[in-house]
C-alpha positions as CSV (number, residue, x, y, z in Angstrom):
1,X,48.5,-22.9,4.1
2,X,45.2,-24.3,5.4
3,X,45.2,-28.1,5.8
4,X,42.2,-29.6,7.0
5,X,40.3,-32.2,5.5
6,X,37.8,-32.1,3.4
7,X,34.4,-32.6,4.7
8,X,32.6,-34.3,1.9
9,X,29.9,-36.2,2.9
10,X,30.5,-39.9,1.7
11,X,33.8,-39.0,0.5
12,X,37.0,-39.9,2.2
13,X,39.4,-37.0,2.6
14,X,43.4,-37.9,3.4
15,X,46.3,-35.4,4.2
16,X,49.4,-36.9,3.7
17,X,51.2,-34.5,5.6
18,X,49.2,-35.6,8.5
19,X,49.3,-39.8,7.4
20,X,45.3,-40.1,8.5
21,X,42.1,-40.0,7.0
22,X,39.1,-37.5,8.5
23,X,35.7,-37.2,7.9
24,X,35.9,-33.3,9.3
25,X,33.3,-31.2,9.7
26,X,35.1,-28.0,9.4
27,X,34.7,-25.7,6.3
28,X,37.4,-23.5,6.8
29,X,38.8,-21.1,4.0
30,X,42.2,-20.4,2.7
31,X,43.8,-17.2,5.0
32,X,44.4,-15.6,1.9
33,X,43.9,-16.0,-1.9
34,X,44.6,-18.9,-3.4
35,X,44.5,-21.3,-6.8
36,X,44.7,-25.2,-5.7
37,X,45.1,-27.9,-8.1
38,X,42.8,-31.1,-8.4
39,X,44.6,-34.3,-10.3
40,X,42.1,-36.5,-11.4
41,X,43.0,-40.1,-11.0
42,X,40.1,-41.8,-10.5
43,X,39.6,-44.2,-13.8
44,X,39.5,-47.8,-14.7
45,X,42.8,-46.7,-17.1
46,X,40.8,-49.5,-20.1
47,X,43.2,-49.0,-22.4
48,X,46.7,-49.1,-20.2
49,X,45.2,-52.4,-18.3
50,X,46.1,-51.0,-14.8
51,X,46.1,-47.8,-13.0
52,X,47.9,-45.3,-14.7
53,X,48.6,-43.4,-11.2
54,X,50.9,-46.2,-9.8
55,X,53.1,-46.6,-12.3
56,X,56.8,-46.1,-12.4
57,X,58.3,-43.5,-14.0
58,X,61.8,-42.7,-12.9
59,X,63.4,-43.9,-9.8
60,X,61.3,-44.3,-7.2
61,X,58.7,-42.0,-9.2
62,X,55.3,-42.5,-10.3
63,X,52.8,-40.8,-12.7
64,X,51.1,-39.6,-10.1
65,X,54.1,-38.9,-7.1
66,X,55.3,-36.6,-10.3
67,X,52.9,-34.8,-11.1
68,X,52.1,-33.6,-7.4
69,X,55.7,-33.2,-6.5
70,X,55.7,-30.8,-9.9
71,X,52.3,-29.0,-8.5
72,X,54.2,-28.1,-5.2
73,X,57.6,-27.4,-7.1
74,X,55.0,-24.5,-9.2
75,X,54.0,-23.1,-5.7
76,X,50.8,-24.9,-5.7
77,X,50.1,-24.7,-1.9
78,X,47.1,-27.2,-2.2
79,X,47.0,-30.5,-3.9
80,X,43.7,-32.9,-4.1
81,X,44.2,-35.9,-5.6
82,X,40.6,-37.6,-6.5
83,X,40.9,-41.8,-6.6
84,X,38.4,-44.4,-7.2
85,X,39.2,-47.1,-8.9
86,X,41.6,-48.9,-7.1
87,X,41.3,-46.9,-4.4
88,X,43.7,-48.2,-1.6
89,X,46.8,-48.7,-3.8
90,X,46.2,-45.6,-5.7
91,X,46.3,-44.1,-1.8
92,X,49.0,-46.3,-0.5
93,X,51.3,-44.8,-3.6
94,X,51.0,-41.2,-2.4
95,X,51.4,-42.2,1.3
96,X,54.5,-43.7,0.5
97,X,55.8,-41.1,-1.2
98,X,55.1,-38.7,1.8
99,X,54.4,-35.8,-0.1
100,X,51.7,-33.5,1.0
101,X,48.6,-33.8,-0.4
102,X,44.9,-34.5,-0.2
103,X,43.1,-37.7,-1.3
104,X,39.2,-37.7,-2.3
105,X,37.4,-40.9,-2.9
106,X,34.7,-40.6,-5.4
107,X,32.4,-43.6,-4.8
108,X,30.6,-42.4,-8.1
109,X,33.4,-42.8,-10.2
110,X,32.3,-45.0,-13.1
111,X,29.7,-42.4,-13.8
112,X,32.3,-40.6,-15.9
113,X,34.9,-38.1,-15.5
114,X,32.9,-35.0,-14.6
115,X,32.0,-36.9,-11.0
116,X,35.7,-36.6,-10.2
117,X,36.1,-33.1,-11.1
118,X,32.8,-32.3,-8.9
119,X,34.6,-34.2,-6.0
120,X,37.5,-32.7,-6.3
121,X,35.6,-29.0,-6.6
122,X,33.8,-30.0,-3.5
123,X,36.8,-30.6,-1.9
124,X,38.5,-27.3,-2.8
125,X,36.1,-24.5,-2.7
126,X,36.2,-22.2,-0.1
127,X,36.6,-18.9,0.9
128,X,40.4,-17.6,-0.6
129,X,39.9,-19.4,-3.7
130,X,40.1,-17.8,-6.7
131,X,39.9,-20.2,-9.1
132,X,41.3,-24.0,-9.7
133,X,43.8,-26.2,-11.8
134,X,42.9,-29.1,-13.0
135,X,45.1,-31.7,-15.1
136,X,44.9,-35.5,-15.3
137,X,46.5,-38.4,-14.2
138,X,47.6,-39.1,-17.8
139,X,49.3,-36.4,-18.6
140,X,52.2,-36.4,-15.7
141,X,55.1,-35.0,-17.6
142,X,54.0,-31.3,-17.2
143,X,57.0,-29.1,-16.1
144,X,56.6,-26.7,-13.1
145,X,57.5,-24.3,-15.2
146,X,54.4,-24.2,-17.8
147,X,52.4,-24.6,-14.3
148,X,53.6,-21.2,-13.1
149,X,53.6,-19.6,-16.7
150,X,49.7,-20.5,-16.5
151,X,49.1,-19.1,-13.0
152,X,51.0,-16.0,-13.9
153,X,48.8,-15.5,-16.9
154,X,45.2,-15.8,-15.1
155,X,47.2,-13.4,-12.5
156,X,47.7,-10.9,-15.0
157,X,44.8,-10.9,-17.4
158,X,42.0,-12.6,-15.2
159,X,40.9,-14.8,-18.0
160,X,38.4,-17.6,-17.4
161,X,40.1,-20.3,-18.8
162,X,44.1,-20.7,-18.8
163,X,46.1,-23.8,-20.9
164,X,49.2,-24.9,-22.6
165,X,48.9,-24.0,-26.1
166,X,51.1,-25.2,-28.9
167,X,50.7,-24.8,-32.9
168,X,46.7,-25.7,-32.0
169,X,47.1,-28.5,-29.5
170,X,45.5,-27.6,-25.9
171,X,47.4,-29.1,-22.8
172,X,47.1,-29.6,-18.9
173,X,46.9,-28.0,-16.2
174,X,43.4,-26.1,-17.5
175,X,43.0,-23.1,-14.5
176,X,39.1,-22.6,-14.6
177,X,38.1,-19.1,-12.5
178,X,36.2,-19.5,-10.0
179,X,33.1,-17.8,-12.3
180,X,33.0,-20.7,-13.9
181,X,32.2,-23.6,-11.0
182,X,28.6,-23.5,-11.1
183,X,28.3,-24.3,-14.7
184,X,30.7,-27.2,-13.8
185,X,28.3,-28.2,-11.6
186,X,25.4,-27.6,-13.5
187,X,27.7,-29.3,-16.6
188,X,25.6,-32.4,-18.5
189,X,27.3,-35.8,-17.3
190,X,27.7,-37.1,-21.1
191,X,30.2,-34.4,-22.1
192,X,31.8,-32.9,-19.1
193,X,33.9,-30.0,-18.7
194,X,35.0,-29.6,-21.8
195,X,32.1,-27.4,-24.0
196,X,32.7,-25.2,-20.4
197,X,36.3,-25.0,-21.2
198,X,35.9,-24.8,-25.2
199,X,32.8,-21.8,-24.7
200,X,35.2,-19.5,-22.4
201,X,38.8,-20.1,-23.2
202,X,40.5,-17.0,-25.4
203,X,43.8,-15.6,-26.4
204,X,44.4,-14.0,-23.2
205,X,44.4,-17.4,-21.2
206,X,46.7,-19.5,-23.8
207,X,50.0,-19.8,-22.6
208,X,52.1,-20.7,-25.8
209,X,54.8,-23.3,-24.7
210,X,57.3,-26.0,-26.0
211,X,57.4,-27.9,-22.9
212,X,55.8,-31.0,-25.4
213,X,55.2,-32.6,-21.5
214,X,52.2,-30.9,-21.5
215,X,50.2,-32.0,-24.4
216,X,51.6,-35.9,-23.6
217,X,48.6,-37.5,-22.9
218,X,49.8,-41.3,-21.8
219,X,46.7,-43.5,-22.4
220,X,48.4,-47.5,-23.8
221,X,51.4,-49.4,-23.0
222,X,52.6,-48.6,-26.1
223,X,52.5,-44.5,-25.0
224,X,53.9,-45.9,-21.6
225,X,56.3,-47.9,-23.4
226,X,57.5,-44.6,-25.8
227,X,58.0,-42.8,-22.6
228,X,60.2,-44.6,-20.9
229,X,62.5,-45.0,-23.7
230,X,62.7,-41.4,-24.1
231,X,63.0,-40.8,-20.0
232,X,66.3,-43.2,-20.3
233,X,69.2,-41.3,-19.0
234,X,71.6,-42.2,-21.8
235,X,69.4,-41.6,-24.2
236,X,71.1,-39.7,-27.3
């Protein structure tokens, strides 16, 4: 698996599997194909009233320790996690939890969403990939299973666009092909990804599921609160 840093100018790259940050000039590609996964956890997190990526989950977990252990548990082989608000403890979280990852900064994060994916994009295209997941920090109760169900589908059928499905709800991870990058990059800044993701997604990219982890989108304390009750080991 290739593990350099990213070299994004004005954005601080971390490999946790290496505890250091690099500003490295190398653009080297993936020695053979690949589909990485970019976790956006960048936001102010309004609603909740502090960052949703440092909080606990269970044990020693947090949202955002969970859903890269999850990525890697799928076979993800590459992981970039994109912070900004908050940076450091955002950072220090992962660090601490040792797991093997890569941290972006976006300095442009209160500019919406779509900087975030761009920055994590940057960070991830290269020569070997073939196209990218993306989920956010909101929604950390994904199973590794519906992870690999996705990748298995875009395997198979090559579709654009690959999600959750269930009875009409769209979840997370999205896998966007590769095809698709330069409209992300081209995308308008108001409405982000998702007329992208709307305008290509089909049948043959919906992965029908009931893992209900990957529709739960975890926004207020009252949705934090809801979670942890039913995350309670002696829960009937």
């Amino acid at each position: 698996m290739w593990r350099s840093a990213s070299p994004i100018t004005g954005i601080l790259a971390h490999d946790a599997a290496f505890g250091a940050f690099s500003h490295s000039p190398r653009r080297a590609g993936y020695n053979r194909r690949v589909i990485p996964a970019v976790v956006l956890a960048a936001g102010k997190s309004t609603r909740m009233g502090q960052p949703k990526a440092t909080l606990p989950l269970e044990g020693a977990e947090t949202f955002l320790t969970r859903i890269v252990r999850v990525f890697q548990d799928a076979e993800v082989e590459d992981v970039v996690v994109v912070v900004g608000h908050e940076a450091k403890s955002v950072t220090d979280c992962i660090v601490r939890s040792g797991l093997a990852t890569r941290l972006v900064v976006n300095g442009d994060y209160e500019s919406g969403q779509l900087s975030s994916l761009l920055a994590g994009l940057r960070a991830i295209d290269r020569p070997g990939v073939s196209a990218m997941l993306l989920t956010l920090v909101d929604v950390p109760l994904v199973s590794a299973a519906t992870i690999r169900a996705v990748v298995e589908r875009y395997r198979t059928t090559r579709a654009p666009i690959g999600r959750p499905v269930q009875r009409g709800r769209h979840g997370h991870p999205v896998l966007i092909d590769r095809s698709l990058f330069d409209a992300l990059r081209a995308a308008d800044q108001s409405l982000g990804a998702k007329p992208i993701v709307r305008a290509h997604a089909s049948p043959a990219g919906d992965v029908e599921t009931d893992d209900e982890g990957a529709f739960l989108d975890i926004d207020t304390p009252d949705d934090y609160l809801r979670v942890l009750d039913r995350l309670k080991p002696d829960r009937p």
